[in-house]
C-alpha positions as CSV (number, residue, x, y, z in Angstrom):
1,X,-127.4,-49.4,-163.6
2,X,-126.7,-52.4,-160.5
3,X,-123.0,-51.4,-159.3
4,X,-121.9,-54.4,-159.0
5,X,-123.1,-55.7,-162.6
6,X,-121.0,-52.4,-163.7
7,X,-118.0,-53.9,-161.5
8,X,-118.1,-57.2,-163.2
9,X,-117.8,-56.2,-166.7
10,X,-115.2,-53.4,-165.5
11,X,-113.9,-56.7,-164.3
12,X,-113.8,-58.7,-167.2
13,X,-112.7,-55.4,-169.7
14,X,-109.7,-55.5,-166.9
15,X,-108.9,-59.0,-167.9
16,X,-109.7,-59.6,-171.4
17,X,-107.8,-56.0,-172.1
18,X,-110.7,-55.7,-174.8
19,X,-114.5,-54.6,-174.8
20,X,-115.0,-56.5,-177.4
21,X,-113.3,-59.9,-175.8
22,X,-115.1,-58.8,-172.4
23,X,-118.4,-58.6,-174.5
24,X,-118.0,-62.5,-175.0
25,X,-116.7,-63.5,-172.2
26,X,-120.0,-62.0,-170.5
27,X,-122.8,-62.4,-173.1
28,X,-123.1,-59.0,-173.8
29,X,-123.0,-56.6,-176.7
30,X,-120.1,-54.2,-176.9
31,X,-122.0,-51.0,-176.2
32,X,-123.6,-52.6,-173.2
33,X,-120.0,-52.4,-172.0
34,X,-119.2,-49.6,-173.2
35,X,-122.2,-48.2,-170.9
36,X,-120.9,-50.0,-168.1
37,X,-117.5,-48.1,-168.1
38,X,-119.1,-44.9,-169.3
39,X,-121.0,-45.2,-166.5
40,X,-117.9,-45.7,-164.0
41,X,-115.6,-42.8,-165.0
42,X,-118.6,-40.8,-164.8
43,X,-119.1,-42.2,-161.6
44,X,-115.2,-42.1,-160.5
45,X,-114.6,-38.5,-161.8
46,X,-111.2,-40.5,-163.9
47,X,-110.6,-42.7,-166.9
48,X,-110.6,-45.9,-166.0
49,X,-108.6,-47.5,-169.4
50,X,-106.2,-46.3,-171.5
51,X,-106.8,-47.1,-175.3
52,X,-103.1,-48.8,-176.8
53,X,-102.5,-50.1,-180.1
54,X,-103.4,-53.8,-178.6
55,X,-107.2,-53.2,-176.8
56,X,-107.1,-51.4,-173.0
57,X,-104.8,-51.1,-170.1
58,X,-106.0,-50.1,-166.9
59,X,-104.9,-46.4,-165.8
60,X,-103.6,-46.0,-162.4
61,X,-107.0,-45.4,-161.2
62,X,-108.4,-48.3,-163.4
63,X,-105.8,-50.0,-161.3
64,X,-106.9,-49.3,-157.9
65,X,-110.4,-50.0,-158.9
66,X,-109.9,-53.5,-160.0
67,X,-107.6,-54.5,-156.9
68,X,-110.6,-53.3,-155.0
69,X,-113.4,-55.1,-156.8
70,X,-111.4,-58.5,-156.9
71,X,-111.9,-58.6,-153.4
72,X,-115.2,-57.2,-153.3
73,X,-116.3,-60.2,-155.3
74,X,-114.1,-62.7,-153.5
75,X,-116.3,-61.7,-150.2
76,X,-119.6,-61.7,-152.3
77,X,-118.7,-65.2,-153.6
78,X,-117.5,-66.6,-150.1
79,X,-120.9,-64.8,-148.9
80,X,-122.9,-67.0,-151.7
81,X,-121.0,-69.9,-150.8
82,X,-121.7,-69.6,-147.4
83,X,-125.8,-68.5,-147.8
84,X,-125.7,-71.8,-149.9
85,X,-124.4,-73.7,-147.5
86,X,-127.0,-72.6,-145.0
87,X,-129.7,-73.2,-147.7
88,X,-128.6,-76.7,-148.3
89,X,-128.5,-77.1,-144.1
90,X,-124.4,-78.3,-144.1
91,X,-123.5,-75.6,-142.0
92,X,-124.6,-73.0,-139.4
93,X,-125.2,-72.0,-135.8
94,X,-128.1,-73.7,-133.7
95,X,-128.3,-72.2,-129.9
96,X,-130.2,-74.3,-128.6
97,X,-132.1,-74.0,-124.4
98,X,-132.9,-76.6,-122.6
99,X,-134.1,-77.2,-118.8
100,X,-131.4,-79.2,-116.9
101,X,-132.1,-83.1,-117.7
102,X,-132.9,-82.8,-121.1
103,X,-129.9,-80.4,-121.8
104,X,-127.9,-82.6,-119.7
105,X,-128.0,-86.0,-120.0
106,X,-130.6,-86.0,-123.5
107,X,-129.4,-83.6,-126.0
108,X,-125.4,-84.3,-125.8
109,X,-126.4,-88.0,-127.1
110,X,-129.1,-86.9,-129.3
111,X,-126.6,-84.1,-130.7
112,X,-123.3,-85.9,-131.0
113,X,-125.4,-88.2,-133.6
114,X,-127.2,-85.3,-135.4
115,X,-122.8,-83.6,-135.7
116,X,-121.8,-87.6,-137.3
117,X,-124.1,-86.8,-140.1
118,X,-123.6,-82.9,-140.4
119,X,-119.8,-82.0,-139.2
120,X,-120.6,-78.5,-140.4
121,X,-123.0,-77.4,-138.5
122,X,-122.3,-76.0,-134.8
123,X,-124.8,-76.6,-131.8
124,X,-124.5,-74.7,-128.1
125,X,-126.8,-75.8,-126.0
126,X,-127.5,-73.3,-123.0
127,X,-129.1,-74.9,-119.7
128,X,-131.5,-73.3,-117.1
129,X,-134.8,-73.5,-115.4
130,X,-137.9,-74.3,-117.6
131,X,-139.2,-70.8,-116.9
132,X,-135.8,-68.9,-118.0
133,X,-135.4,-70.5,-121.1
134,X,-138.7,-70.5,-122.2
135,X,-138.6,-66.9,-121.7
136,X,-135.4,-66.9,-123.4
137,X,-137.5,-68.9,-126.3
138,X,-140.0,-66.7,-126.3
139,X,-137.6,-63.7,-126.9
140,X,-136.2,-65.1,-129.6
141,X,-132.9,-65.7,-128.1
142,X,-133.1,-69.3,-128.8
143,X,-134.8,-70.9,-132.1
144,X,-135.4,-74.5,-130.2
145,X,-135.9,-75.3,-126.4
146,X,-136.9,-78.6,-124.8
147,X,-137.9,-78.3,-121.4
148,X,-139.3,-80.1,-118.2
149,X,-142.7,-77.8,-118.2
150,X,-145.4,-77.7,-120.7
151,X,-145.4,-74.3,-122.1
152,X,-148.5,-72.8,-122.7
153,X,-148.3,-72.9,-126.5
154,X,-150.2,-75.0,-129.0
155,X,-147.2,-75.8,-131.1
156,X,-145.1,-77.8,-127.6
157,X,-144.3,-81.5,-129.1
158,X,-144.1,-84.1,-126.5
159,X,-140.8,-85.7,-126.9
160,X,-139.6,-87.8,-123.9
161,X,-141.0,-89.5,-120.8
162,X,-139.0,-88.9,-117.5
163,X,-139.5,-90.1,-114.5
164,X,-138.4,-89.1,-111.1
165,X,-136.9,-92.1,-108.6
166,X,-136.2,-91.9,-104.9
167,X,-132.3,-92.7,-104.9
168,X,-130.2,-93.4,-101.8
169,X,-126.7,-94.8,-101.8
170,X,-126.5,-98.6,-101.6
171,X,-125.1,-98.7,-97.8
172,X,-127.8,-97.0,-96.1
173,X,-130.7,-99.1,-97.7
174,X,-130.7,-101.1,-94.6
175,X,-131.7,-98.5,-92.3
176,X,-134.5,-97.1,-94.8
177,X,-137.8,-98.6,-94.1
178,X,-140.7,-97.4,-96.2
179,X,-143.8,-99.5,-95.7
180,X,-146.5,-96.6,-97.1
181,X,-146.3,-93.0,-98.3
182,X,-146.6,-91.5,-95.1
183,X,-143.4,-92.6,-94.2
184,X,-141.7,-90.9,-96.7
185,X,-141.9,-87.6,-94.1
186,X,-139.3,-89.4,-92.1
187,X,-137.0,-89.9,-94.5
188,X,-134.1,-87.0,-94.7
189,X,-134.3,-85.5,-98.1
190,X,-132.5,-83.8,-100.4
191,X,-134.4,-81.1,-102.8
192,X,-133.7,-79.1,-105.5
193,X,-134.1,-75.1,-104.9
194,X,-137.2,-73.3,-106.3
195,X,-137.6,-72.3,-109.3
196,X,-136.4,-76.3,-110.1
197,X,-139.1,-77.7,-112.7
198,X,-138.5,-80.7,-111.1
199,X,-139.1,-79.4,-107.9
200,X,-142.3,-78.3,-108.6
201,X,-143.1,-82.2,-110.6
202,X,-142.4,-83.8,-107.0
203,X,-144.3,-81.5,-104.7
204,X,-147.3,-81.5,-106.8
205,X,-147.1,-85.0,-107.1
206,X,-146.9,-85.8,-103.1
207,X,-149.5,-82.9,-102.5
208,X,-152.1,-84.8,-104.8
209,X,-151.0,-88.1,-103.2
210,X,-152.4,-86.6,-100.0
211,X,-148.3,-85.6,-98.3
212,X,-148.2,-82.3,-96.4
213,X,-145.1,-81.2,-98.1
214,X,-144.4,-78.7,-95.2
215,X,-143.7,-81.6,-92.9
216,X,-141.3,-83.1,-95.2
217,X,-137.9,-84.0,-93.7
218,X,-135.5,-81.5,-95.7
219,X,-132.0,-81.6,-94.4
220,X,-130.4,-80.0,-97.5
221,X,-131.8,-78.0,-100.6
222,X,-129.0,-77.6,-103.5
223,X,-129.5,-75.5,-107.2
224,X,-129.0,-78.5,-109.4
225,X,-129.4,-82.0,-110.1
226,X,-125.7,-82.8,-110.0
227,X,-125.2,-81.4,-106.5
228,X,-128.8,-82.9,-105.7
229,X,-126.5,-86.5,-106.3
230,X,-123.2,-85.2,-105.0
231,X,-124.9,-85.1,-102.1
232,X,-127.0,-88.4,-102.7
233,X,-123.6,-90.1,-103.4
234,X,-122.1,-89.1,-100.1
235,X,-124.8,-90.0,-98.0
236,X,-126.3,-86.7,-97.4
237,X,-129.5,-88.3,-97.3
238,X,-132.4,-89.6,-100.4
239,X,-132.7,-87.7,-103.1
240,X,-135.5,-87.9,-105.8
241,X,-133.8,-87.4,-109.5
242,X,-134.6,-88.4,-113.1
243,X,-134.0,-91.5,-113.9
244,X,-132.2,-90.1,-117.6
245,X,-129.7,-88.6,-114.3
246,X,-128.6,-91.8,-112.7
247,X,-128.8,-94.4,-115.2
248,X,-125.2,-94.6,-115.1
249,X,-125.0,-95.1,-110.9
250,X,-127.5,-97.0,-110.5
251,X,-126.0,-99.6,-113.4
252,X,-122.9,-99.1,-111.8
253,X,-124.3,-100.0,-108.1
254,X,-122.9,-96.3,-107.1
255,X,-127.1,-95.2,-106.4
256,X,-129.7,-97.6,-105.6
257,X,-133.9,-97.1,-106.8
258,X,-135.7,-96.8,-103.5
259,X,-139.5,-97.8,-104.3
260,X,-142.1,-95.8,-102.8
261,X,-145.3,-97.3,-102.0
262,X,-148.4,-95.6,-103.9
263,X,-145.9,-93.1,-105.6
264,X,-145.0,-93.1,-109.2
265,X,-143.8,-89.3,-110.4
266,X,-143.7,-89.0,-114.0
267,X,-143.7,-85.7,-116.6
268,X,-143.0,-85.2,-120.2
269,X,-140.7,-83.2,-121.6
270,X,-141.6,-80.6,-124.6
271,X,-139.9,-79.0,-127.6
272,X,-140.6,-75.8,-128.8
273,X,-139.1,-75.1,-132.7
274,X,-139.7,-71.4,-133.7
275,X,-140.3,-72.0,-137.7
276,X,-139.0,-67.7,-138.3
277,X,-135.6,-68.7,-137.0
278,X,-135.8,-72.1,-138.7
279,X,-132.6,-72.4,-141.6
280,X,-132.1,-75.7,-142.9
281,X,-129.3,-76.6,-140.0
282,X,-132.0,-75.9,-137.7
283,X,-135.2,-77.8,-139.4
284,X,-132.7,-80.8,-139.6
285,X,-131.9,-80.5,-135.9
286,X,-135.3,-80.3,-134.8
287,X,-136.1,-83.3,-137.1
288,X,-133.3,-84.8,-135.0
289,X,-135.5,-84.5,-131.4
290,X,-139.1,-84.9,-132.8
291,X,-137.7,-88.3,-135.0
292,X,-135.9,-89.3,-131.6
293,X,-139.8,-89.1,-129.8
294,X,-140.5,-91.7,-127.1
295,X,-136.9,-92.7,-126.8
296,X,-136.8,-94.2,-123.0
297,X,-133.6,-94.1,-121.0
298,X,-130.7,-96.5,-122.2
299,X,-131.8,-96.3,-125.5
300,X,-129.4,-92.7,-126.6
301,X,-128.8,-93.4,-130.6
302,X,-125.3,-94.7,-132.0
């Protein structure tokens, strides 16, 4: 006997005051009802009904059962509501981890147009190094991550180009002069702390382009990319950053784009979807970023 098919017609018997009435309502015979509540006061050690000259009335225990089961299936229902909603992707809970830019200055856009279209579904986006959320991913803490590195699994997408600029503030372009790469070691720099993925993007990139990076002119190192232009802005010295980070200054003529002969620093970044924590909410999020592929700074969606 399921319990809670046994509840339901104890239900309906409650309600129709009749076996016979509850029979109907339900689509059952009378002695599979009769079953049912056999079955119950068995189970209960009580009677359940009363027999009166008009069907059943519920006993005092019949009584306490029913107010019981009402909201047994009032959570059962709101639970089926609820699983269908998840089902149908029109609500639920995405975490999502991203390394800094992307989680930043990408996502927020990207995710503000994916809410328009689904206001029932909720997104958190966590930030961090490439290397702590892809452990993070890999954990299962997080069913999507975008980052700045390319994780060693076959299943990465490519989503976005980034590049990384040299960026100084406007006034002191006048004293910068930057006729090759080599004179980039005279420059006072600003970099981002190890483990920074970006970091590791530049240094690689001026170590291949023949730059002893341990005679680099580092006056300041900082733990993110918005101190990294704090400090840019307030003429701390150059700074290299993503351009999706100071699109906005460098319209604005707050940061200006210092070109640097023989060096162009580009990466990719990668999403990772995990498709055993994938509801509907999820697939349709991810859908989101690998539709949104390509998409070049300036360009975030409506």
């Amino acid at each position: 006997m399921s319990y809670l098919q046994a509840l339901s017609v104890f239900c309906a018997v409650a309600e129709e005051g009749s076996f016979t009435a509850a029979a109907k309502r339900l689509g059952l015979t009378q002695p599979t009802v009769s079953f049912h509540i056999d079955n119950l006061e068995k189970n209960f050690g009580c009677p359940l009904f009363m027999r009166t000259a008009k069907g059943v009335e519920l006993t005092v225990y019949g009584q306490t059962l029913y107010e019981n089961s009402r909201r047994v299936n009032a959570i059962l229902e709101e639970a089926q509501n609820q699983i269908k909603a998840l089902v149908a992707g029109t609500s639920g809970h995405i975490p999502v981890g991203a390394s800094t830019i992307p989680g930043e200055y990408i996502l927020p856009g990207l995710t503000a147009a994916f809410l328009r279209h689904h206001p029932g579904v909720k997104v958190s986006i966590t930030t961090g190094d490439s290397q702590t959320i892809l452990t993070a991913y890999f954990s299962g803490h997080f069913p999507i991550a975008v980052v700045g590195a390319k994780p060693d699994d076959p299943t990465a997408q490519p989503l976005w180009q980034d590049e990384l600029v040299l960026v100084v503030h406007p006034a002191l372009l006048a004293e910068i002069h930057l006729p090759d790469l080599a004179a980039l070691a005279n420059l006072p720099l600003i970099l981002r702390k190890a483990p920074s993925g970006s970091r590791h993007t530049l240094l690689a990139a001026l170590t291949a382009s023949g730059i002893d990076v341990e005679r680099l002119k580092v006056s300041l190192e900082v733990t993110g990319n918005a101190a990294l232009k704090q400090a840019v802005l307030h003429k701390a010295g150059a700074g290299f950053l993503s351009r999706w980070a100071v699109q906005a200054e460098v319209a604005t003529g707050r940061l200006a784009i210092l070109p640097v002969p023989g060096l162009r620093i580009t990466r990719t970044f990668y999403g990772l979807c995990n498709p055993a924590l994938m509801p509907a909410a999820v697939s349709l999020y991810w859908q989101t970023l690998v539709n949104s592929a390509g998409m070049q700074v300036g360009s975030m969606p409506e």
